[in-house]
C-alpha positions in Angstrom: 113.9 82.3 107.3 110.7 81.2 105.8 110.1 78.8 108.5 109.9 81.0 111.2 107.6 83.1 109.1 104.0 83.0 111.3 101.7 82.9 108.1 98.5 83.9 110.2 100.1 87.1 111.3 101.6 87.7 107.6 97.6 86.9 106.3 95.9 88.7 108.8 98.3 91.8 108.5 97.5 91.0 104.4 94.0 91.5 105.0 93.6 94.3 107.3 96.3 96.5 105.6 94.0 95.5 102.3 90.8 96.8 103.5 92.1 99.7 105.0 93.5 101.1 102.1 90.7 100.0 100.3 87.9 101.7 101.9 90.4 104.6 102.9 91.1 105.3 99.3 87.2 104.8 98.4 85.7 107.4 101.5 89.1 109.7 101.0 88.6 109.4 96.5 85.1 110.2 97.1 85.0 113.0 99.5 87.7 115.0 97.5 85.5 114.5 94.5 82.3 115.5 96.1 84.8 119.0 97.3 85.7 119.5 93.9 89.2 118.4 93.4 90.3 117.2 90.3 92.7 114.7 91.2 90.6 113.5 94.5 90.7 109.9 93.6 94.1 109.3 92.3 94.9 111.1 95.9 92.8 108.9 97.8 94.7 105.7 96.4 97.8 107.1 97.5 96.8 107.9 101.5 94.8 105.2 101.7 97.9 102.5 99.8 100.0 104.2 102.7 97.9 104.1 105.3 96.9 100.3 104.7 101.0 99.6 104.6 101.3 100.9 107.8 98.4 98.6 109.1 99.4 96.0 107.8 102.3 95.7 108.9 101.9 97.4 112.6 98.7 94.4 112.7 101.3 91.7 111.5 103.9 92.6 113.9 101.6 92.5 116.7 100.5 89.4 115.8 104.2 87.9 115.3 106.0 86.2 118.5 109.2 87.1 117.2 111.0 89.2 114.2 108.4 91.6 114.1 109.9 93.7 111.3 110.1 91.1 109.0 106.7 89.6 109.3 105.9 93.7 108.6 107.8 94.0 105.5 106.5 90.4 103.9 102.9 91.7 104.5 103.9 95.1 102.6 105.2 93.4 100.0 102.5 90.7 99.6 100.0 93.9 99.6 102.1 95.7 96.9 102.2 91.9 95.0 98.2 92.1 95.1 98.1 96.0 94.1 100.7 95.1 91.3 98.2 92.4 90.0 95.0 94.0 90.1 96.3 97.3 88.5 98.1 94.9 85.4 94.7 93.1 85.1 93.0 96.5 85.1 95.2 98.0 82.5 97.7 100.3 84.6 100.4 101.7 82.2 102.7 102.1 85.1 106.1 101.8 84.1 108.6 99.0 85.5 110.5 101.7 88.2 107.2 102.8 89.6 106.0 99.5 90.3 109.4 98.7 91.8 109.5 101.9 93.6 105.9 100.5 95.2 107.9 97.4 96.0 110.4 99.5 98.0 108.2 101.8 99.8 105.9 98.9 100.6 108.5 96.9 103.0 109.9 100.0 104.4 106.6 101.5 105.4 105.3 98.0 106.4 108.6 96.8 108.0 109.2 100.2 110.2 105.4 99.5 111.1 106.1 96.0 112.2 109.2 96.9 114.0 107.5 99.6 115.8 104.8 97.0 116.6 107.2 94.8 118.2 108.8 97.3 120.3 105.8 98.5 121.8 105.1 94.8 122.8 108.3 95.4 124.7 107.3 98.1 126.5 104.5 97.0 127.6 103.9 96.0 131.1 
């Protein structure tokens, strides 16, 4: 399966799912921070993780010619993969079943993003 795999929609779904949660978690942190609530920034990682998910994997099934799901769900889970790395090297006590539960909710927001990419290129005109 990895053959058919397009690896320039997989990277650029990696990339633009990666700096829209990342600038979506710092605007969202920061602005419910500036408001006043307490948790604003652990809130802001959340939307934005989600939000970028859904990019990334909407951008790399656009970008796929063919299994659009699956080229969504390897680009959520290549985004949790990085997520998982920078929070171990940053110190993250989160425990084994929340890091797996990221893995989960990573190709099923990605991969339903992906496959709803690929049917609105059938759609299309």
């Amino acid at each position: 399966m990895l053959a058919a795999l397009n690896f320039g929609a997989v990277a650029f779904g990696v990339a633009s799912g990666s700096l829209t949660a990342s600038v979506l978690a710092l605007l969202l942190g920061g602005g419910l921070t500036i408001a006043g609530v307490e948790t604003g920034p652990d809130i802001g990682l959340v939307i934005g993780i989600l939000v970028g998910l859904g990019v990334g994997g909407w951008v790399a099934g656009t970008k796929a010619k063919h299994s659009e799901r699956f080229h969504g769900a390897v680009t959520g889970l290549l985004i949790a993969f990085l997520i998982i790395v920078v929070a171990r090297f940053g110190g993250s006590p989160a425990p084994t079943p929340t890091v797996v539960w990221l893995a989960v909710l990573s190709i099923l927001v990605s991969g339903v993003a992906g496959w709803s990419a690929g049917r609105r290129k059938l759609t299309k005109p």
